[in-house]
N, C-alpha and C positions, 0 to 999 in steps of 0.2 A: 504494500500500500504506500503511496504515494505522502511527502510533507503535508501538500495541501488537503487530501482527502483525510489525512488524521485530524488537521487543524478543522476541517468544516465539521467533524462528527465531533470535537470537544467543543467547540462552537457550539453543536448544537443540541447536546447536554446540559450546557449552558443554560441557551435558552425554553429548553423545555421545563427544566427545573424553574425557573423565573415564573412559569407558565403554569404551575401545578402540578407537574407531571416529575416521577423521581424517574432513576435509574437503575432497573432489574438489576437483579445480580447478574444475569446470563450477558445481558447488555455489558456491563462492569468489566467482566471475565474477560470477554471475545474485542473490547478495545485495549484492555491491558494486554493482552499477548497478541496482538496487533502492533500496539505501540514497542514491545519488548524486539519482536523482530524487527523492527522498521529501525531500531535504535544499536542492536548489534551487526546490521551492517550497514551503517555511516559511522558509529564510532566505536572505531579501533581498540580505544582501552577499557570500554565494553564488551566490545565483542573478545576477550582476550580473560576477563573477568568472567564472562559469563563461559567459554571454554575452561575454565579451570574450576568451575563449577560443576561441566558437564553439560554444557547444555551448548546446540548449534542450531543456525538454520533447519536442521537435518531431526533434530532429536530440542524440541521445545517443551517449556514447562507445560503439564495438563490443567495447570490452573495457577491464576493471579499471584494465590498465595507464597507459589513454590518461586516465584520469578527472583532472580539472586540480583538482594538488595545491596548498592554498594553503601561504603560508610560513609557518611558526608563532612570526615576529614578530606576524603579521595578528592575532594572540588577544591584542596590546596596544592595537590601535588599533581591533580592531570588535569588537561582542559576536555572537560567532558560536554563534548559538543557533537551534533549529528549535522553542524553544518559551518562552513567556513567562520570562525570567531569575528573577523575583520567584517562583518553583514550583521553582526548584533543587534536589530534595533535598541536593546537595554541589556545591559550590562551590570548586576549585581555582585559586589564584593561582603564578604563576610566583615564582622567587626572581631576587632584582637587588638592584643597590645602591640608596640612597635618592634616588640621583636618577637613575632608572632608574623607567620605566612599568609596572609588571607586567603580565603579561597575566593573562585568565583565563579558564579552563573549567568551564562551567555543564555540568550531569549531571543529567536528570532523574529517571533513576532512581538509587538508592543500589542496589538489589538487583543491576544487570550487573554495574557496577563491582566490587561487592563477588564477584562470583561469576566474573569473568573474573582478579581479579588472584590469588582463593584457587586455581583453576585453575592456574593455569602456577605460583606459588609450591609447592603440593602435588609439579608434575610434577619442577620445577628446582633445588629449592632444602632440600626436605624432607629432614633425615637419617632412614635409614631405622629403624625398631622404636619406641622410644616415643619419647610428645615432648618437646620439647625445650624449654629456657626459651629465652624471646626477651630479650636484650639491647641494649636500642635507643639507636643513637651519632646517631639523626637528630631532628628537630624534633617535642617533645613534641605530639601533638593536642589536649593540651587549655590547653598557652600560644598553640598555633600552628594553630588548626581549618582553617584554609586550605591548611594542608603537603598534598600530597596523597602525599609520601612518607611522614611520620610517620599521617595517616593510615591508607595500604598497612600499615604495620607492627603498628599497633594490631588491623586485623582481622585480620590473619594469626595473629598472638599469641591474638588469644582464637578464632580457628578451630581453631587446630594446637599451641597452646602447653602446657606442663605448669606452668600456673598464670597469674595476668595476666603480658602484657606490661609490660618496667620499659624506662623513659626514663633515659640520663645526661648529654645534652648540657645544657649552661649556658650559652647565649650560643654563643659559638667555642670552650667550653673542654670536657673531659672530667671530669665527677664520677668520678676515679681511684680515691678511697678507699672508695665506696660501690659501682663497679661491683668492681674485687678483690673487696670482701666478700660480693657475691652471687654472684659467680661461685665463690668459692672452696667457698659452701654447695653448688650445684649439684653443681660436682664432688667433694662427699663423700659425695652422695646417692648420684651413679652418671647422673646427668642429663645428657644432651648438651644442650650450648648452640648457642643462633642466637644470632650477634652481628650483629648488622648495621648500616653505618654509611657515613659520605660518607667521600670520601679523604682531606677534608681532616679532618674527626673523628680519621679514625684517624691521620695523617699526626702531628698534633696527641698523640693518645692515647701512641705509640712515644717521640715527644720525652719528656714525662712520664713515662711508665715508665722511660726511661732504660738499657734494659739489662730491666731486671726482666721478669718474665712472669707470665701470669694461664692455667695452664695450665689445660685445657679438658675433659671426660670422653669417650672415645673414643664417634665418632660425630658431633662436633659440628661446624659448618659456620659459615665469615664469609663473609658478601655484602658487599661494596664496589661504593655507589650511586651514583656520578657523579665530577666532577673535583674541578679548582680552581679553575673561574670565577670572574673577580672575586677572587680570594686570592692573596698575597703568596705563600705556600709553596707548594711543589710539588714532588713527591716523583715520579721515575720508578716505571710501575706495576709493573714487575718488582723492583723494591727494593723497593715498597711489601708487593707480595702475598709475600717472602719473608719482611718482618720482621712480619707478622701471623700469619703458618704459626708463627715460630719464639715471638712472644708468645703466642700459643692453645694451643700445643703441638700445632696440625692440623696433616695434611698440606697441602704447597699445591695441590691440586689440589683441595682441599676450603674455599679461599678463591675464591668464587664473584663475579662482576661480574654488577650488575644493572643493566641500559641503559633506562632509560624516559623518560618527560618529561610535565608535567603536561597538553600539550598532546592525550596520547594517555591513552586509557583500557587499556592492554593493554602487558607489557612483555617485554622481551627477556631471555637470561641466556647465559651460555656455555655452550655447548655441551659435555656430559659428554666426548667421546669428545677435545675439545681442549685439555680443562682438565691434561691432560701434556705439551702442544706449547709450541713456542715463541713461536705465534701460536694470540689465542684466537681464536673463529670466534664469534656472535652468534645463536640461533636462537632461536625463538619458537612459541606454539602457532597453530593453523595457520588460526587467523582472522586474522592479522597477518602482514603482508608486507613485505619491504623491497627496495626495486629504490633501483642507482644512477646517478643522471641527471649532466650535465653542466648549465654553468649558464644554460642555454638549455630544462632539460628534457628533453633527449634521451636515454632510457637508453644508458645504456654496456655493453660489453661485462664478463665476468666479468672480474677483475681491473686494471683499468681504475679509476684510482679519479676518484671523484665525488662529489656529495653524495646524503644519505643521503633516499631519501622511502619513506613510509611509509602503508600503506593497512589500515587498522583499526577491522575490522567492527565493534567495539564502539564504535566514538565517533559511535552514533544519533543525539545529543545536539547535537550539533558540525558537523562536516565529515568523511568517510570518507576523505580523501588530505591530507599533510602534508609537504610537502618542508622540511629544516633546512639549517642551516650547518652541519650533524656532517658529518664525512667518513669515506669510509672506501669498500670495494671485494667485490664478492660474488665469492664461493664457492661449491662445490659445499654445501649444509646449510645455508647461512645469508651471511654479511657478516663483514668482519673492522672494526672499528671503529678509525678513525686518531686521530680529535678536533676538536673545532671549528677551520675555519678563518674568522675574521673578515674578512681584507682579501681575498676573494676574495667579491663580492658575487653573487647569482642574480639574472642577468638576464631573460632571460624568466618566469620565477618571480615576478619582483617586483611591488607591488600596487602600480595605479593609485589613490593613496590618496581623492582627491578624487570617479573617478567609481565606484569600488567600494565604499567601504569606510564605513558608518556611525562616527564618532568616537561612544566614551561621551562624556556628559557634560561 
């Protein structure tokens, strides 16, 4: 099958789900081992991976699950692409310290990307009646083109937003006096706000406020994007998500976690019916999947925890299976997300760097 004929059918997944209509499993299965083949012969240190798995043109996995996820360290040390890198329309780099490899993910189309994250953001994330101003605690896209989170937020602002999207991070720190002041017009108009930001943004933002609050117009919603990788601070998520409900004046149930990685085109969020509980639950729209494997690769049973791999019809561009260090254990509707574990490394996962993997540059 053909780039374009994969791209029209997650296209139009897409828009069917938009539509009402989900994704069979049968549907699910026979794009992912579509996509699988279509991707071990255009890329090289796929197809290469996925022979030393055992698996060819010749002899393909019988089902989605079996398809050999690479680790998404691999997107530091090989350019996993199924089409010339230099024709990128976007180009995401991972975040790391500076003396840390980033990895990165080449996108040949701007248009899934864009129409798979306005997707699930619409379905998960959107307060309901008019829209909302976007307040953005993550990496501006136009100091940071590579963010693929400040990116996310720029389209979704100007897809869904009630006027452009506004950036206020500075470095690690929060523009306070400039976000109070827009927030505080918003809430005179009668505007619900999207705040959205990393933990450690807002972690950071609470210190600064001190106390104070930046109350918010009923209706309005905070997404909190990731950890504290790499950072000195670190705030438990249940203190975190209470003291942004009580700075926003939301409820908490309407301080929202968004689980993605630059590694995947398609992202996760909590699950509405768990965002009362005392554990959240992960779920996603239903081109993306997540099974938990042991570090051999072995799916585990539901509650059993493991690490997190991921099979994500829209990453055409890349590879369609991704296993991580994130941990965490499925559920009935989704996964409950624990967090990285570093010193437990994935053995059978791990890349033959030498006979697999082309090094950049």
């Amino acid at each position: 099958m053909t780039a374009a004929a994969l791209d029209e059918r997650i296209l139009g997944a897409v828009a069917a789900w938009r539509a009402g209509e989900d994704l069979p499993d049968a549907a699910f299965d026979a794009l992912a081992l579509a996509l699988f083949a279509y991707q071990i012969g255009a890329n090289d240190p796929y197809r290469r991976f996925a022979a030393a798995a055992g698996f060819s043109p010749q002899r393909m996995p019988a089902h989605w699950g079996r398809i050999p996820a690479v680790p998404s360290s691999a997107f530091k040390d090989a350019t996993l692409a199924t089409f010339d890198p230099a024709q990128a329309e976007l180009t995401f780099r991972t975040s790391g310290t500076t003396a840390e490899r980033t990895g990165v993910h080449y996108m040949a189309r701007a248009a899934i990307y864009d129409e798979v994250l306005c997707a699930g953001f619409e379905r998960f994330m959107l307060p309901p009646g008019q829209p909302a101003a976007f307040f953005n605690l993550v990496p501006d896209p136009a100091q940071n083109p590579h963010s693929s989170l400040g990116y996310m937020m720029r389209r979704a602002g100007e897809r869904f937003g009630a006027g452009p999207p506004r950036f206020y991070l500075r470095g690690d720190r929060v523009d306070v006096e400039a976000l109070a002041r827009d927030i505080a017009a918003a809430t005179a108009r009668g505007t619900p706000a999207m705040v959205a930001g990393t933990a450690f943004a807002f972690a950071a933002l609470l210190e600064d406020l001190g106390g104070s609050t930046l109350p918010c117009a009923p209706g309005s919603r905070v997404m909190e994007t990731g950890g504290f990788k790499g950072r000195t601070r670190a705030v438990g998520r249940a203190d975190l998500y209470a003291g942004l409900a009580r700075a926003f004046a939301v409820p908490e149930c309407d301080v929202v976690a968004e689980y993605g990685m630059t590694e995947l085109t398609s992202q996760y969020y909590d699950a509405a019916a768990s965002r009362t509980a005392a554990t959240r639950v992960k779920t996603g729209p239903p081109w993306l999947r997540c099974t938990v494997v042991d570090g051999d690769g072995r799916e585990l049973p539901a509650g059993e925890t493991g690490f997190l791999r991921h099979v994500d019809l829209a990453n055409r561009s890349s590879v369609v299976a991704i296993v991580t260090e994130d941990r965490g254990y499925a559920v009935a509707g989704g996964f409950v997300l624990l967090g990285r574990d570093e010193t437990a490394p994935l053995r059978g996962c791990s890349l033959d760097q030498e006979d697999l993997l082309v090094r950049r540059g």
